[in-house]
SERO-4910 file (N, C-alpha, C, O; in steps of 0.05 Angstrom, whole numbers):
BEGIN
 pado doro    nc1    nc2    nc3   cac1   cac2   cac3    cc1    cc2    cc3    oc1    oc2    oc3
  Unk    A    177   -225   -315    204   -236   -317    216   -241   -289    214   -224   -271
  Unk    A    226   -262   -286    242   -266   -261    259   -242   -242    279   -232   -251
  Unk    A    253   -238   -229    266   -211   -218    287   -213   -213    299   -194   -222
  Unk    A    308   -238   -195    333   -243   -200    341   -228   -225    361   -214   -230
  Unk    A    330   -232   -233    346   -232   -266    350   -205   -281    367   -192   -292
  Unk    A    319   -204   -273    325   -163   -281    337   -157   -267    351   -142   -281
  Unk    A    350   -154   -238    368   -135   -226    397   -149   -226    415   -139   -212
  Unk    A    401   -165   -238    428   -178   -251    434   -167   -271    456   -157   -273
  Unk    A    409   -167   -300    420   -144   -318    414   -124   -314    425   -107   -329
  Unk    A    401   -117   -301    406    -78   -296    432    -73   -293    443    -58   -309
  Unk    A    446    -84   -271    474    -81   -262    494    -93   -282    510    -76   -290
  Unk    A    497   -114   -292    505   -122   -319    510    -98   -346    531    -97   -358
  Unk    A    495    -88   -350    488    -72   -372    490    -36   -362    497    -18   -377
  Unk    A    486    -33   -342    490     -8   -326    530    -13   -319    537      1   -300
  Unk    A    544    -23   -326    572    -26   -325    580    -35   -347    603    -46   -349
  Unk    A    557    -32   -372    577    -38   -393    586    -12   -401    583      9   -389
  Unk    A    599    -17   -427    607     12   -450    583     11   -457    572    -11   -455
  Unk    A    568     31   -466    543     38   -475    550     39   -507    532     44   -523
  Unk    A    573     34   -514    580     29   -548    571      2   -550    557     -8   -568
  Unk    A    581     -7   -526    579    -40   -538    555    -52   -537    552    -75   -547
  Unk    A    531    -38   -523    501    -50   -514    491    -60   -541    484    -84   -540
  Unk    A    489    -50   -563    470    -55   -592    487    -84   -598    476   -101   -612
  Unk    A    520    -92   -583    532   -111   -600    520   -135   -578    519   -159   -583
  Unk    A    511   -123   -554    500   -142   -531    476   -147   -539    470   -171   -538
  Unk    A    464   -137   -544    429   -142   -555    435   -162   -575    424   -184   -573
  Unk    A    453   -157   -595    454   -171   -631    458   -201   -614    441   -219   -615
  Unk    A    481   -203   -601    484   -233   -585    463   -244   -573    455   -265   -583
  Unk    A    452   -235   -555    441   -244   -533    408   -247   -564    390   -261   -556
  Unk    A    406   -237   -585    381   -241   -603    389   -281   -620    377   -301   -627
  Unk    A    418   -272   -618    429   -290   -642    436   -318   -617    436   -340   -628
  Unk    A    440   -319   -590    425   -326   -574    401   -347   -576    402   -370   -583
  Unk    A    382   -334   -569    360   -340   -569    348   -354   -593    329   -370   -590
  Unk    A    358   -349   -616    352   -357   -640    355   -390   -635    336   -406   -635
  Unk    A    389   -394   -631    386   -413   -627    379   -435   -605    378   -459   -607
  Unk    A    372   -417   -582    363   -434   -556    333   -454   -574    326   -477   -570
  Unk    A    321   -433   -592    294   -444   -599    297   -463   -629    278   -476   -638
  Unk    A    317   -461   -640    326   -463   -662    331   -499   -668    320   -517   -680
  Unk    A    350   -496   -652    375   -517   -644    364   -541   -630    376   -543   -609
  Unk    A    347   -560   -634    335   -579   -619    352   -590   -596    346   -586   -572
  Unk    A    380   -607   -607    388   -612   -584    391   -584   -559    383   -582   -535
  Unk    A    405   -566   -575    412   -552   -551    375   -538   -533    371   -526   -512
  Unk    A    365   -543   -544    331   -523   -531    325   -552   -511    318   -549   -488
  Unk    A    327   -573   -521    321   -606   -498    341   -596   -479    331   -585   -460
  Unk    A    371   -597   -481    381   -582   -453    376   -562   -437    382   -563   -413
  Unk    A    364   -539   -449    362   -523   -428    337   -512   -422    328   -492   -412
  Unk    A    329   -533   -433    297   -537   -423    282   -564   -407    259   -569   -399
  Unk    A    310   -576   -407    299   -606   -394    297   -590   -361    313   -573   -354
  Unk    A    281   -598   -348    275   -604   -322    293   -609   -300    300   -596   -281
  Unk    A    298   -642   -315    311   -652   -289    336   -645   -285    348   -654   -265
  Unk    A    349   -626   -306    376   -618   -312    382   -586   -298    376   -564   -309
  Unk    A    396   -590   -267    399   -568   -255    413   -545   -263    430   -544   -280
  Unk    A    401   -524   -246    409   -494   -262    442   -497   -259    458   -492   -276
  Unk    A    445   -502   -244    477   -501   -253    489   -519   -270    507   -512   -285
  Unk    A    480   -538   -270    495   -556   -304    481   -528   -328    497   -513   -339
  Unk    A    456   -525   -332    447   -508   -347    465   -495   -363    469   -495   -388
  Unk    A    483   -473   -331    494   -449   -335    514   -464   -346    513   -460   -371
  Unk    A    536   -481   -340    559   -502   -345    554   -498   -371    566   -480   -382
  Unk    A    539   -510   -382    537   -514   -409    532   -497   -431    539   -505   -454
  Unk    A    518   -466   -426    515   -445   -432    539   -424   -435    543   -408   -454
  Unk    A    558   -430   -408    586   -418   -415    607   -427   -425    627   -413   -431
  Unk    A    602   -459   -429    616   -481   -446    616   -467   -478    635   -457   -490
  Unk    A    591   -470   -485    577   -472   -516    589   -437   -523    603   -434   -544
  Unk    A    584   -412   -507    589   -387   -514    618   -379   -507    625   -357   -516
  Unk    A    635   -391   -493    660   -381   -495    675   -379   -520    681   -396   -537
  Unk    A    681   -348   -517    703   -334   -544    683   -331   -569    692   -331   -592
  Unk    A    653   -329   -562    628   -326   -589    621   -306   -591    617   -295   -613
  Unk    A    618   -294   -564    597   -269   -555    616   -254   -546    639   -261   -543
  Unk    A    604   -227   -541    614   -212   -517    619   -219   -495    598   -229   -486
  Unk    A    642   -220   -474    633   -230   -447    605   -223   -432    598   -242   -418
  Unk    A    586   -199   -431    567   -188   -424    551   -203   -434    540   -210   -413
  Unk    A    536   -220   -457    526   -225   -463    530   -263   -456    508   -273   -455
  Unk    A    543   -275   -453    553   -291   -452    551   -296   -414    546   -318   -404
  Unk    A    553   -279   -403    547   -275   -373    523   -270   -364    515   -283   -344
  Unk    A    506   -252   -375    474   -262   -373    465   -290   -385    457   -307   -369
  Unk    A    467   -296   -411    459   -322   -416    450   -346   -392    431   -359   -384
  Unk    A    490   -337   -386    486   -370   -366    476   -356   -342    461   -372   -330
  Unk    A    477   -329   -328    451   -327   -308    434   -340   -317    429   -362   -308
  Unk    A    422   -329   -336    389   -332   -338    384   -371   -338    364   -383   -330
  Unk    A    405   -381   -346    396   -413   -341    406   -418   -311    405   -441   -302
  Unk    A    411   -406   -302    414   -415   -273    393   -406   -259    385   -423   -243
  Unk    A    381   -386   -259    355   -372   -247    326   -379   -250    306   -383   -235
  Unk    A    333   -380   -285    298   -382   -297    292   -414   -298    304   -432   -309
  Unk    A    265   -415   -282    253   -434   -290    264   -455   -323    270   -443   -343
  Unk    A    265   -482   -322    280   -491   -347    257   -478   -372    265   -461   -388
  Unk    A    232   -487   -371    216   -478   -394    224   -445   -397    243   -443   -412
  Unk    A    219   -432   -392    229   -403   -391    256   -382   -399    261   -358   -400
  Unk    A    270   -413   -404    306   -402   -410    297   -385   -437    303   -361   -436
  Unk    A    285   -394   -462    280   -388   -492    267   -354   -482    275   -334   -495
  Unk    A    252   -351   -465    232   -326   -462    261   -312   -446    273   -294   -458
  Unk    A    267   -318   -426    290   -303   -419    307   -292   -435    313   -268   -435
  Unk    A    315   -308   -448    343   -301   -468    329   -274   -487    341   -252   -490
  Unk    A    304   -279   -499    287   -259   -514    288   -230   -497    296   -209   -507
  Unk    A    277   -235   -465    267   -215   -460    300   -196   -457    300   -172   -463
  Unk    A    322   -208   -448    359   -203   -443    363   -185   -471    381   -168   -468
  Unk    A    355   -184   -488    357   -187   -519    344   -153   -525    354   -132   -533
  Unk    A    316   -161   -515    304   -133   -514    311   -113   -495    314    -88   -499
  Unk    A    314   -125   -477    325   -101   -450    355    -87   -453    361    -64   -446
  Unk    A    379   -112   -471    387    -97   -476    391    -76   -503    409    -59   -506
  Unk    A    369    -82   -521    360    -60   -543    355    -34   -528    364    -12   -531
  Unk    A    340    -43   -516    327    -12   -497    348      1   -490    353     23   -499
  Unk    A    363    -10   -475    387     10   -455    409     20   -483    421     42   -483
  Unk    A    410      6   -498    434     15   -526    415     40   -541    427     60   -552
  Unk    A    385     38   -541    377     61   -552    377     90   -526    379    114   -531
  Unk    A    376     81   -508    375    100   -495    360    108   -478    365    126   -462
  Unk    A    333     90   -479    312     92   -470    318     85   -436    336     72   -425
  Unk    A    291    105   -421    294    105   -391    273     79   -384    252     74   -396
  Unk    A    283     66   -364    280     40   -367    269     37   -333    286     31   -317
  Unk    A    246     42   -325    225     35   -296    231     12   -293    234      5   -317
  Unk    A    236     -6   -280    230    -22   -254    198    -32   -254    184    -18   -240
  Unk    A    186    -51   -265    169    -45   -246    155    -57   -226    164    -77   -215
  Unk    A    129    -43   -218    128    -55   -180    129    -81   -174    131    -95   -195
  Unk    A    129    -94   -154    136   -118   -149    125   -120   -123    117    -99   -114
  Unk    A    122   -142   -106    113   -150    -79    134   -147    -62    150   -148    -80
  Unk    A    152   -142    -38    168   -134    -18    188   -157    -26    211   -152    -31
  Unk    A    175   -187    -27    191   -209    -32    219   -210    -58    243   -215    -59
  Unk    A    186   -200    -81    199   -203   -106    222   -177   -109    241   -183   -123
  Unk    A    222   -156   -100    233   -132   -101    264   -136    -85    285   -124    -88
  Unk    A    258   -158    -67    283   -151    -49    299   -170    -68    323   -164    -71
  Unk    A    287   -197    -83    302   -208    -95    317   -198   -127    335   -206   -142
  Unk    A    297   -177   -127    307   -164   -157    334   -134   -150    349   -122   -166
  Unk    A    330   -132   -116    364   -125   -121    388   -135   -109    411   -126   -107
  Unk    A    376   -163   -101    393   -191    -94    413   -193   -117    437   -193   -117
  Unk    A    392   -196   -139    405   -197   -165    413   -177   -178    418   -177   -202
  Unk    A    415   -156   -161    435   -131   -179    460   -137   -164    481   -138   -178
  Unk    A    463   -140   -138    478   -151   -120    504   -163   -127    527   -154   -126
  Unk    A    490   -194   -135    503   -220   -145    520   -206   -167    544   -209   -165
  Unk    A    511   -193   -184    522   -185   -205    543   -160   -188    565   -160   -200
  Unk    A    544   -145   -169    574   -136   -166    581   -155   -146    605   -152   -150
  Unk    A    580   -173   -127    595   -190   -120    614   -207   -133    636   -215   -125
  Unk    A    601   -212   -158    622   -231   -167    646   -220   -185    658   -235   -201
  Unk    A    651   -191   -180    676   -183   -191    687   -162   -163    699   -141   -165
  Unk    A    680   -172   -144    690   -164   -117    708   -188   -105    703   -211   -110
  Unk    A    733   -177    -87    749   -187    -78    743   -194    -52    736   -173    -41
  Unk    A    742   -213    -35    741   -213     -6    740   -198     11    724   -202     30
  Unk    A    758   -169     10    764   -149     29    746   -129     17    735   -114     33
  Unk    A    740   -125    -10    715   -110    -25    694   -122    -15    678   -106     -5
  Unk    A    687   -144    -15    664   -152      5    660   -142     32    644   -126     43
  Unk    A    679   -156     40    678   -144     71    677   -112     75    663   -104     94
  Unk    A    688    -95     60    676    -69     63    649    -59     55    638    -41     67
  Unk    A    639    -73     32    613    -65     18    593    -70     44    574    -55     48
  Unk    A    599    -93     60    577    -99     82    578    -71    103    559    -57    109
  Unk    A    598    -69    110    608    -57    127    593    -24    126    583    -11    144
  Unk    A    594    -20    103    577      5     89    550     11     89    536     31     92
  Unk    A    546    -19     83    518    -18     84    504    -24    107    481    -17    111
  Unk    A    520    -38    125    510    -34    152    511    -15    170    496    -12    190
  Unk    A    531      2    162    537     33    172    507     54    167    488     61    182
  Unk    A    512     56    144    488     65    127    460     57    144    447     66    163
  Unk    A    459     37    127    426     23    150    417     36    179    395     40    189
  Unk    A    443     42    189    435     45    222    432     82    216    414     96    225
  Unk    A    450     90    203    440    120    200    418    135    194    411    156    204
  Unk    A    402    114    166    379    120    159    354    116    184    340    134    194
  Unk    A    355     87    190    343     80    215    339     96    243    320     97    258
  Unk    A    371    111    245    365    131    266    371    155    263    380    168    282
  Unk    A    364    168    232    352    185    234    330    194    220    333    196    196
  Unk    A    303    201    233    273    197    229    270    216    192    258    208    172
  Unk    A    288    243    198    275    260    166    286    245    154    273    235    136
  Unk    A    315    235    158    322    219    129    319    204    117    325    203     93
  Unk    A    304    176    140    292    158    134    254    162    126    241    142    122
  Unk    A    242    186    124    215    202    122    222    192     89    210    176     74
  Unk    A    247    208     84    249    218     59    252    194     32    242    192     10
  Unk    A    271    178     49    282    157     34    251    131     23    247    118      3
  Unk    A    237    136     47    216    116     47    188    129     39    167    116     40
  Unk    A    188    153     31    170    163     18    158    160     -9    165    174    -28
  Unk    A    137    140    -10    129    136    -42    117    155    -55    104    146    -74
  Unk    A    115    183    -51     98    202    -63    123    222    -70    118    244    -81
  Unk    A    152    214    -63    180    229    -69    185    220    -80    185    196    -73
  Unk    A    197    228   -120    205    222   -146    227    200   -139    239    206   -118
  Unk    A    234    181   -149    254    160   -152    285    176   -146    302    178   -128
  Unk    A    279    189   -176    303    205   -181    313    214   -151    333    205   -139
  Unk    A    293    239   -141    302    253   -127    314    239    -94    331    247    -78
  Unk    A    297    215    -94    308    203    -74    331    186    -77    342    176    -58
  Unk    A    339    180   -108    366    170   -112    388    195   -105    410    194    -95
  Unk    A    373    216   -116    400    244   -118    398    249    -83    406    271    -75
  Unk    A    391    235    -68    390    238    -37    416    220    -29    436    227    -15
  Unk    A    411    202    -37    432    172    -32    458    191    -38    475    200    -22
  Unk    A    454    195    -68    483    202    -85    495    231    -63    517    239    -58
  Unk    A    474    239    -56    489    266    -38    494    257    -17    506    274     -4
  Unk    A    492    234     -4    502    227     25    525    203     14    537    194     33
  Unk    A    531    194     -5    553    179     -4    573    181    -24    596    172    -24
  Unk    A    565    190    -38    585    201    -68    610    217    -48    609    231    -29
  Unk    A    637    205    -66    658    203    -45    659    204    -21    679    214    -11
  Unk    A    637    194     -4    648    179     17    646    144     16    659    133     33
  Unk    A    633    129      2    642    107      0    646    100    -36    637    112    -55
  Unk    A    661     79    -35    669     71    -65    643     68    -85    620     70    -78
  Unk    A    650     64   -103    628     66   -125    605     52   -124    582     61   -121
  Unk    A    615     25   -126    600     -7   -112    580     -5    -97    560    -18   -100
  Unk    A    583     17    -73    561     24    -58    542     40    -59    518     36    -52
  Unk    A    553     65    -71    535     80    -90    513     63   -101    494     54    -90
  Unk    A    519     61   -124    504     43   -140    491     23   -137    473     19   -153
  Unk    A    499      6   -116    475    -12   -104    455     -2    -88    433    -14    -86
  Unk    A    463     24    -72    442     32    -53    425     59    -62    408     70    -48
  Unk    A    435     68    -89    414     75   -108    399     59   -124    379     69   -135
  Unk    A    404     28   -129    392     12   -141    369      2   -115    346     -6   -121
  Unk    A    377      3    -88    349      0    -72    322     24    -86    298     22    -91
  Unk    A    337     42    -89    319     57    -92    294     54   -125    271     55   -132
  Unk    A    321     49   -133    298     43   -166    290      6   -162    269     -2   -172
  Unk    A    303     -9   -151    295    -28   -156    272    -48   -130    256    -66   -132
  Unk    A    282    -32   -112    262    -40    -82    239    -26    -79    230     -9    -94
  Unk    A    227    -37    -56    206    -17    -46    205      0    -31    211     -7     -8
  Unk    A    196     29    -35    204     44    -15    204     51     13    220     65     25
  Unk    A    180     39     23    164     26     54    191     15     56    204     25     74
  Unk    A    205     -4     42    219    -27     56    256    -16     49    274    -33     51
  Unk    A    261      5     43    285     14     42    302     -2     72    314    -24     69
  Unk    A    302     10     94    325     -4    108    322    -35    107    341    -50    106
  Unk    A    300    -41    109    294    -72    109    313    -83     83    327   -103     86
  Unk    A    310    -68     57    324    -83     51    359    -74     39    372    -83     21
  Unk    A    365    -50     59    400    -52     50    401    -72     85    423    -83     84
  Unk    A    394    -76    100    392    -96    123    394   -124    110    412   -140    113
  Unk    A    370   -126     92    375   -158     74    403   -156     57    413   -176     47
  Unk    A    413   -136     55    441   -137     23    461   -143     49    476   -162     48
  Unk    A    461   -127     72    483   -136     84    482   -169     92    504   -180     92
  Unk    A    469   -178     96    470   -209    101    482   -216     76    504   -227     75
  Unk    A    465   -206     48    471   -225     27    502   -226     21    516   -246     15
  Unk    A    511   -195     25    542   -189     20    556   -209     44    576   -219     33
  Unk    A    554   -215     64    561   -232     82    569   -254     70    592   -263     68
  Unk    A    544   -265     61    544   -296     53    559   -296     39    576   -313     41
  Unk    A    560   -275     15    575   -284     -7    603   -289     -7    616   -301    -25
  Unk    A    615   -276     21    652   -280     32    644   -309     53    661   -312     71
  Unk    A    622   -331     53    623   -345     70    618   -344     96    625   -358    114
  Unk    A    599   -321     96    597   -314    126    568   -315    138    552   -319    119
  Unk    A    558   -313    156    531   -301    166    533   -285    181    552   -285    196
  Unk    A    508   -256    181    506   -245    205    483   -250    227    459   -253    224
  Unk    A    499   -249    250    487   -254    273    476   -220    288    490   -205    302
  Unk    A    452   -219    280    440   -186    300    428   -184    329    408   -194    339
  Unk    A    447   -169    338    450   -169    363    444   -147    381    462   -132    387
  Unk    A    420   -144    390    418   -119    410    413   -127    433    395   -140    444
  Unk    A    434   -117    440    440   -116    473    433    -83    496    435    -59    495
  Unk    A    427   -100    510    420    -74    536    446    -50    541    447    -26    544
  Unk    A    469    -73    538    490    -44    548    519    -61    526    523    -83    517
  Unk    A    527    -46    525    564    -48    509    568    -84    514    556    -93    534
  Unk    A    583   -104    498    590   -118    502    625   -114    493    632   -100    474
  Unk    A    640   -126    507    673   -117    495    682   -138    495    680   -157    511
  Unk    A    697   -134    467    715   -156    459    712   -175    461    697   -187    446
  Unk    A    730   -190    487    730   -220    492    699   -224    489    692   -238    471
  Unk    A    673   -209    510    652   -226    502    641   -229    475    622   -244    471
  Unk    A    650   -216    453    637   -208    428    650   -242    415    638   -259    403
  Unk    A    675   -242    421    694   -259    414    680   -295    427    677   -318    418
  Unk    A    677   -283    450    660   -319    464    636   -321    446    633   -342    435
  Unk    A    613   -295    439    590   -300    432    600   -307    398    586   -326    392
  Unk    A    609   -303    385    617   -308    363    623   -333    352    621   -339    328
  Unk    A    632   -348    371    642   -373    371    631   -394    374    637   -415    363
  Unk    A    608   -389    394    581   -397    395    563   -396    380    544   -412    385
  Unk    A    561   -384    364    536   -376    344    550   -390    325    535   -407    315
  Unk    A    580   -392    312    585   -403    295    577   -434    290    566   -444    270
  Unk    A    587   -449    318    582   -472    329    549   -479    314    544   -501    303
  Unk    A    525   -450    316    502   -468    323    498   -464    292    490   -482    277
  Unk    A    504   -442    284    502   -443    255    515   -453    225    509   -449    201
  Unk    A    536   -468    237    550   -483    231    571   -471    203    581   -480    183
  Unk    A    568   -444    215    591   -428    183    600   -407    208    592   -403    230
  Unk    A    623   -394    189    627   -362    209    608   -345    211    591   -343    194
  Unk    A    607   -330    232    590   -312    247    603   -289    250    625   -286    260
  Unk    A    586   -270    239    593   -234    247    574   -225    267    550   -228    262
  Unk    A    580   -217    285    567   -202    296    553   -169    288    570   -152    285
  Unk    A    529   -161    285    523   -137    282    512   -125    302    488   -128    308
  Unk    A    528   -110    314    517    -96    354    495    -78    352    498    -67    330
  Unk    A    479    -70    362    468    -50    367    456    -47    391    441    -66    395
  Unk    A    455    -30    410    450    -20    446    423     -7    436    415     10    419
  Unk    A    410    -28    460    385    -15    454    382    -10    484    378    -33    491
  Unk    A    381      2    502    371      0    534    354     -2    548    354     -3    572
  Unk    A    328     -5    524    301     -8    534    298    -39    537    277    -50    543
  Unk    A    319    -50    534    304    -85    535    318    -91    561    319   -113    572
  Unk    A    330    -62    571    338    -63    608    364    -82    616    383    -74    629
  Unk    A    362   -115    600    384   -129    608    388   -154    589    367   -164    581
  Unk    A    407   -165    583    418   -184    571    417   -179    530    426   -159    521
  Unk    A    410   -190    520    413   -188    487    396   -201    475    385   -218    489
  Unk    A    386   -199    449    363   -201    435    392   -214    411    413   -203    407
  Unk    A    380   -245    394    399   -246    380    380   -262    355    364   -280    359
  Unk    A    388   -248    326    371   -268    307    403   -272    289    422   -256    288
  Unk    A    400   -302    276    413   -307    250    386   -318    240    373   -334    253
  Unk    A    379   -307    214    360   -317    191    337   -312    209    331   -292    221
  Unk    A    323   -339    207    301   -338    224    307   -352    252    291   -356    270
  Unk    A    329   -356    252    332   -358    288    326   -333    314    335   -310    316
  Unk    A    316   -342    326    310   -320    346    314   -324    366    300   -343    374
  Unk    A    334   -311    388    346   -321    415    335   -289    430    341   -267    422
  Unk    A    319   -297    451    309   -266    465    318   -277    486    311   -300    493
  Unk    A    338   -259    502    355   -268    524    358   -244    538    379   -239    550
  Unk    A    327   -217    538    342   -206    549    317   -199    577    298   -215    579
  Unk    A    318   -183    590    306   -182    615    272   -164    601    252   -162    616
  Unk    A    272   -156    580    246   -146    580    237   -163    558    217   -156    546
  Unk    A    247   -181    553    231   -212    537    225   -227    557    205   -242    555
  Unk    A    240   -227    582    227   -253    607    200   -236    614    179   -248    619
  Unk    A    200   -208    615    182   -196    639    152   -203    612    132   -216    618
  Unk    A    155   -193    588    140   -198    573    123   -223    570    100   -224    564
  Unk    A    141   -246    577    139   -270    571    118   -276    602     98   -290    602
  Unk    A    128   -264    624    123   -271    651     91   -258    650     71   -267    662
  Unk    A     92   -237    635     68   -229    634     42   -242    620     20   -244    630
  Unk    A     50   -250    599     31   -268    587     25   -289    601      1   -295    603
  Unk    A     47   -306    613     40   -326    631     20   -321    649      3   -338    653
  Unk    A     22   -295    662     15   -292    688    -19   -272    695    -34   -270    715
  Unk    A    -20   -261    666    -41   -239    672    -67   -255    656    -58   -261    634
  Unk    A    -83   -260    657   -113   -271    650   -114   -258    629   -100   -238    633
  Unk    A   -124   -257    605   -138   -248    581   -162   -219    596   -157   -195    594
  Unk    A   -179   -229    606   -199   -211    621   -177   -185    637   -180   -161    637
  Unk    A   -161   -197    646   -143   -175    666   -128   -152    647   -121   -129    651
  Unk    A   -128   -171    625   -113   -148    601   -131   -133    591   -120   -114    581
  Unk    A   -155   -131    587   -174   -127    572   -192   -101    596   -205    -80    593
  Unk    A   -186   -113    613   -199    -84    645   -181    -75    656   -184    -54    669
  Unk    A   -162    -87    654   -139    -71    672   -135    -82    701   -142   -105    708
  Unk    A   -118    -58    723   -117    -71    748   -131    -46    763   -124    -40    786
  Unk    A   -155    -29    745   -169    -12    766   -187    -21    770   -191    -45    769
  Unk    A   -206     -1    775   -231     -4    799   -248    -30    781   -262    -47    792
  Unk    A   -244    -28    748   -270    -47    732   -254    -64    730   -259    -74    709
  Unk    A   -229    -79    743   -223    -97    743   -222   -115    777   -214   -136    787
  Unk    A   -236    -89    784   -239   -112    817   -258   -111    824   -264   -123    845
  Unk    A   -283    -92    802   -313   -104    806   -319   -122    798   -339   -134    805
  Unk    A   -288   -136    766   -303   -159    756   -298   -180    773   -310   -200    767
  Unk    A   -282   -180    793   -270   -199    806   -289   -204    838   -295   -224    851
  Unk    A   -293   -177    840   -314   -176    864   -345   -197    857   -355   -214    872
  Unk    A   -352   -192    838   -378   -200    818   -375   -242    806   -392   -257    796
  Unk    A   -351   -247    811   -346   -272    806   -343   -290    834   -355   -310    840
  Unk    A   -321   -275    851   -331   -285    870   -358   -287    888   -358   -304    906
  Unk    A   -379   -270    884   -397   -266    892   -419   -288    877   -440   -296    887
  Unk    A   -411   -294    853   -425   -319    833   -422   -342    855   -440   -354    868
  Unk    A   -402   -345    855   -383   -366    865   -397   -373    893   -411   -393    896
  Unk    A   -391   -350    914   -401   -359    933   -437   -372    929   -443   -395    937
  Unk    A   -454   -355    919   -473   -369    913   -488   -395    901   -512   -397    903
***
């Protein structure tokens, strides 16, 4: 199944009333019935050339005031996400998943590729962004970028978090003990959903990917920035303005001092990459400058017999 989609209803259905799940299943069955049922309507949301968003348009058109809102709000996900042939199997599989969660049943995740994983809690994501406010955005990033850098720098916690041979659970009840009242719920819950829904190798990598996504979703990008020493204010404020320019939306800056790159800043948006700092030139200067063979012997004694031994070709 599309992974978007499972971590849209995970989160979907993980915030409903758990009374109401059996009335979410009955819909999202009665649904489906007629996605396959209903000729005209199965030619729409199965035609092709008809984009996922008309899809969804027309899915929240046709179910307004029928369904549950929950049920009625996956639907038109799932035509916005799933492949057009695939809407009829989607709606089925929405149907069963939410049978499962109304019976009660414990409900795995399961494995996925780094790609597919980061997009399946993209889509748990999407699903609390879009009942977040602007300034709820802007803090959810804020958290999670906080977060990120804590795990990142510190080695047991990040051992622990990224350990695939450590129970789900117990590395969720890790999360829940480092942020349960200290940040709002929203965050909780998404960055225990890295845990059931990501991979564990790739934990910071990807609450690092949610902060971008939470970015985007207030209109923004982040711009990451490690620099050699402190930048203040006004320059954060010039570089900001610039990056907006090249990226053509607003720009956040995310700082981080690193001092080993000695001088200037290291800067990516997306796949942009700006290395501007003094141990990217020396790096750079080096490759230019040192022979393949010179890297490979070094600059001791077996690297000036090989040089002794060539000139000595040479002269002959």
């Amino acid at each position: 199944m599309n992974p978007t989609l499972q971590g849209y209803a995970a989160a979907v259905m993980e915030a409903a009333d758990p009374a109401s799940l059996q009335g979410i299943a009955d819909d999202l069955a009665a649904i489906e019935r007629q996605a396959v049922s209903n000729a005209p309507l199965r030619a729409a949301l199965t035609d092709t050339s008809v984009p996922g968003r008309v899809r969804r348009a027309v899915m929240l058109e046709i179910l307004e005031g029928k369904v549950a809102p929950e049920a009625r709000r996956l639907a038109a996900f799932a035509c916005l996400v799933v492949p057009a042939s695939e809407v009829p199997a989607a709606l089925g599989w929405l149907a069963s998943r939410a049978w499962h969660e109304a019976e009660g049943r414990e409900i795995e995740e399961p494995p996925l590729s780094l790609t597919q994983a980061r997009q399946r809690v993209a889509g748990y994501a999407t699903a609390l962004h879009e009942d977040m406010t602007y300034e709820q955005l802007e803090s959810l990033e804020d958290d999670l970028f906080r977060f990120g850098r804590i795990v990142a720098s510190t080695p047991p916690l990040r051992a622990a978090l990224v350990d695939r041979d450590l129970d789900g659970a117990a590395r969720q009840g890790l999360v829940s003990e480092l942020l349960e009242g200290k940040a709002p719920a929203t965050t909780l819950a998404l960055v225990r959903y890295v845990v059931a829904g990501g991979r564990a190798r790739d934990f910071v990598g990807t609450v690092e990917f949610l902060v971008e996504q939470t970015a985007a979703a207030r209109g923004w990008r982040i711009a990451h920035v490690r620099a050699a020493a402190p930048i203040d204010d006004a320059q954060q404020t010039m570089l900001g303005d610039s990056l907006a320019g090249l990226a053509g939306q607003p720009v956040e800056l995310q700082l981080v001092i690193d001092e080993t790159l000695l001088g200037g800043a290291r800067i990516r948006i997306g796949d942009l990459l700006v290395d501007a700092t003094a141990r990217g030139r020396i790096d750079a200067l080096r490759e230019h400058l040192v022979p393949a063979g010179w890297q490979q012997t070094g600059f001791g004694r077996a690297g000036r017999e090989h040089t002794t031994t060539a000139d000595t070709e040479g002269a002959n």
